[in-house]
Structures are given as C-alpha cells and as structure tokens.
KOLLUM-22243 format. One record per residue (C-alpha): residue number from 1; x, y, z. Coordinates in pm, 1 decimal. Example, Ala and Ser with C-alpha at 12.3 -4.5 7.8 and 13.67 -1.06 7.14 Angstrom:
<recs>
<rec resi="1" px="1230.0" py="-450.0" pz="780.0"/>
<rec resi="2" px="1367.0" py="-106.0" pz="714.0"/>
</recs>
This chain:
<recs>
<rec resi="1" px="3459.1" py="-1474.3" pz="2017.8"/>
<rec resi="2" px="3505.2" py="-1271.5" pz="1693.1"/>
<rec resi="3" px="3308.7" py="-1508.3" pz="1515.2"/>
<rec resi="4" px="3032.7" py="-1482.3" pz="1761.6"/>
<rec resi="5" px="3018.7" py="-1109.1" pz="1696.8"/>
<rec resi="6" px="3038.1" py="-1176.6" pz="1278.8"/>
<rec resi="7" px="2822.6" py="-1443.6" pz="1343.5"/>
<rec resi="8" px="2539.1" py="-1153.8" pz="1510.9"/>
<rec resi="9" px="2613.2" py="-913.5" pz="1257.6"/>
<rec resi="10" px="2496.9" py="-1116.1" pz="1014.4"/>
<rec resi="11" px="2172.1" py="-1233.1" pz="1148.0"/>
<rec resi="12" px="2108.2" py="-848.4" pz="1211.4"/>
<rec resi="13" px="2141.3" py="-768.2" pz="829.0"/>
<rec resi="14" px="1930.5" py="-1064.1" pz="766.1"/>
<rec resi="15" px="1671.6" py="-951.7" pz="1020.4"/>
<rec resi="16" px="1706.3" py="-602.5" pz="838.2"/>
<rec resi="17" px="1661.5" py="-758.4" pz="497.1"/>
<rec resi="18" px="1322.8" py="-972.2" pz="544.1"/>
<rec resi="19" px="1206.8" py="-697.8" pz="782.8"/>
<rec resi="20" px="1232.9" py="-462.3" pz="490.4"/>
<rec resi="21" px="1146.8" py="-724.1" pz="253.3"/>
<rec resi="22" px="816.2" py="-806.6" pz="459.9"/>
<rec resi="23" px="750.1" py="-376.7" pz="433.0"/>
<rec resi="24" px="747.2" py="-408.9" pz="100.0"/>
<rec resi="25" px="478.0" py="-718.7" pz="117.8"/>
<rec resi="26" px="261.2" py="-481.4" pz="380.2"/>
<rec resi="27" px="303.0" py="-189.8" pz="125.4"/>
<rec resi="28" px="216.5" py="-355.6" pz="-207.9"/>
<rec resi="29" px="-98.4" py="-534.8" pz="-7.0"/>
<rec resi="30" px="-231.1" py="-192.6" pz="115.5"/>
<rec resi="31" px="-206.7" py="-76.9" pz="-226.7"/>
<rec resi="32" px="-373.5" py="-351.8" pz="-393.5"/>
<rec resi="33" px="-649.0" py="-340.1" pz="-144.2"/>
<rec resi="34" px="-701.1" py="40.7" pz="-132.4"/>
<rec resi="35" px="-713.1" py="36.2" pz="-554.6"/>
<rec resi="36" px="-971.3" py="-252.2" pz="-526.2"/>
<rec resi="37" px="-1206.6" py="-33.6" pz="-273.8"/>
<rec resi="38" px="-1121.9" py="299.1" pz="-470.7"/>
<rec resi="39" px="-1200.8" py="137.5" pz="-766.6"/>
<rec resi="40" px="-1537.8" py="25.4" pz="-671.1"/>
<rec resi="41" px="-1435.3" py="-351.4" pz="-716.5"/>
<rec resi="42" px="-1541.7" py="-494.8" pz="-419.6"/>
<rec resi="43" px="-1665.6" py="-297.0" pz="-46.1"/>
<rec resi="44" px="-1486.5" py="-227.7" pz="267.6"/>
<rec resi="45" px="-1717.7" py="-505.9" pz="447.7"/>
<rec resi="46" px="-1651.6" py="-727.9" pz="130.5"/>
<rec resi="47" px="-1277.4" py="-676.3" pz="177.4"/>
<rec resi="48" px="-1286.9" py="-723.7" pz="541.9"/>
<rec resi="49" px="-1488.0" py="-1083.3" pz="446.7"/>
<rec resi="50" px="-1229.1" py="-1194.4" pz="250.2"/>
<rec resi="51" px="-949.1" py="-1158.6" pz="452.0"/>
<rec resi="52" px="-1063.0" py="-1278.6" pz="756.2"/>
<rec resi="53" px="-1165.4" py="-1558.3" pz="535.7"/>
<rec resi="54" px="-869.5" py="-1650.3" pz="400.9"/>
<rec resi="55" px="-659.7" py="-1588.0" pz="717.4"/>
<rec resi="56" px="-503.0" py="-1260.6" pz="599.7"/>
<rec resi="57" px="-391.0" py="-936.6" pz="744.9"/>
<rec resi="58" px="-578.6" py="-686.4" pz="645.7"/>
<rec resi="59" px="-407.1" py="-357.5" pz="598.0"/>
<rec resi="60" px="-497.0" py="-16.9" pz="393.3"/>
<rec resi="61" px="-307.6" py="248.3" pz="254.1"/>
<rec resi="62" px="-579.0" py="523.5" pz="376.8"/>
<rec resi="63" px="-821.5" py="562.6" pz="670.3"/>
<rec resi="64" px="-1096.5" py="396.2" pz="534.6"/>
<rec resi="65" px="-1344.6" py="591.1" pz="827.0"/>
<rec resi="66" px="-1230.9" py="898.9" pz="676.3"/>
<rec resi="67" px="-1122.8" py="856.8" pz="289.9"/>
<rec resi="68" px="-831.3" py="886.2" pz="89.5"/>
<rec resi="69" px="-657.0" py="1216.9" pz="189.6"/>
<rec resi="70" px="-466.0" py="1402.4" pz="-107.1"/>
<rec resi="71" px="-99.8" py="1278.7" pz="-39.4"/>
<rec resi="72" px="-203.7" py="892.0" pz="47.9"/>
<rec resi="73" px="-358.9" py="925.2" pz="-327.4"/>
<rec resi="74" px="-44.7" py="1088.2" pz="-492.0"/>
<rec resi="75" px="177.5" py="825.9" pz="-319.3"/>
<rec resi="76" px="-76.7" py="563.4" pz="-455.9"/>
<rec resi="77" px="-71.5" py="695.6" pz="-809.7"/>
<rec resi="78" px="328.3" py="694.5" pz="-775.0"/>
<rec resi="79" px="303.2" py="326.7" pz="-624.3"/>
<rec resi="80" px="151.1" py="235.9" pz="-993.5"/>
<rec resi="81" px="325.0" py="448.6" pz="-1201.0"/>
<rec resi="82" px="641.4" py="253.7" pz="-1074.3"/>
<rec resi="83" px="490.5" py="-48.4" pz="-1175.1"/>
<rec resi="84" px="393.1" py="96.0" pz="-1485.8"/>
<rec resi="85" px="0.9" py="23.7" pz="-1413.6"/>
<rec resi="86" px="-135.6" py="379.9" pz="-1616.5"/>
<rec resi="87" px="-494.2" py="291.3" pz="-1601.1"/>
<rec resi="88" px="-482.1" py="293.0" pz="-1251.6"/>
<rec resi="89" px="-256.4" py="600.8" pz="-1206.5"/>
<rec resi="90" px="-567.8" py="749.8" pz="-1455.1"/>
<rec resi="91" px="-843.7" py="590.4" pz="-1228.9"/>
<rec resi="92" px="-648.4" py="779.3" pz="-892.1"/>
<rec resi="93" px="-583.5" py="1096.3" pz="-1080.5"/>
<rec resi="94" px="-934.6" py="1140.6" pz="-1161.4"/>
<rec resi="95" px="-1018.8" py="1047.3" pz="-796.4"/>
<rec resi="96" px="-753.5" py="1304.5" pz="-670.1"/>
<rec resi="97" px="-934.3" py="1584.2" pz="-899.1"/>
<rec resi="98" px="-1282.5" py="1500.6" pz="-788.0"/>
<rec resi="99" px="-1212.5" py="1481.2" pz="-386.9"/>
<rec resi="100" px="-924.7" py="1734.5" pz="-443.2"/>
<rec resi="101" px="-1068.2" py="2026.3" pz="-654.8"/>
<rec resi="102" px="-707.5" py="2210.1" pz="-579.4"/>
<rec resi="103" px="-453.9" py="1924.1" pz="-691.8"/>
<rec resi="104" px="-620.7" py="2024.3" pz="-1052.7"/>
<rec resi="105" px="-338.4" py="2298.7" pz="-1057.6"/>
<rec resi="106" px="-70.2" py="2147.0" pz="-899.8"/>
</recs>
C-alpha cells in the first residue's frame, strides 16, 4: 500500500516535470515564431503554411488580429536577452518605441 502511494507521487512529479518541460517547448516556439513575423521574415499566412505543413502546432506569443501589445514585447525582448540574442532584443526595442511612443521613457 505505501508503495502504491510513493509509487503515485512519483508519476505526479514526473507529470509535473514534462508538463512544465513541454511549457517551456510552447513558450520558446511562440517566441521564435512571433520574432520571425515581427521581424518581417516570413507572413502570418506563410507561417500558418508551414506549420500545418509540417504537422506542427502553431502557437504565438501575441494576438496576431490585433498586434504585439507593449508588455507581450517587453517579455519578448526579456525572452532573448536571457538567451543572450541582443540583435533581437535591438530589433523588439525599436519595435516597442515605434508602436509604443511612451515606453521611450520608461
């Protein structure tokens, strides 16, 4: 009986651990695919293409109906400042600026 009950607790961490683990795969994805669109890389319909033809989810980190709004950028230019990707953090900060007149100050 007690080992049952280890036995469940540990498949619940491990449940918790690739749940989070599969987060972080969701996360990094809407990144990548929200720098390629900001970036002017490749098109929302483009994007859409691609990942319907290669059998992937496709997943944003913004609304792309109604743009970017000022926090979903900061959080993006964080996202590549972790990773240490500072042309990108440039690209964003510039985009912030331009649709964001105000974060100028901030």
């Amino acid at each position: 009986m007690a080992q049952d009950n280890q036995q469940e607790e540990n498949d619940d961490i491990m449940t918790q651990i690739e749940k989070k683990q599969m987060e972080l795969i969701l996360l990094e994805k809407a990144f990548e695919n929200a720098w390629y669109i900001l970036s002017g890389q490749i098109s929302f319909d483009e994007l859409i293409g691609h990942s319907f033809s290669n059998n992937e989810q496709m997943i944003m980190a913004f609304d792309p109906d109604n743009g970017p709004k000022a926090q979903e950028l900061k959080n993006m230019i964080q996202h590549w400042a972790d990773k240490e990707e500072y042309e990108r953090c440039a690209e964003l900060t510039s985009i912030l600026h331009n649709m964001y007149p105000e974060s100028i100050k901030e």
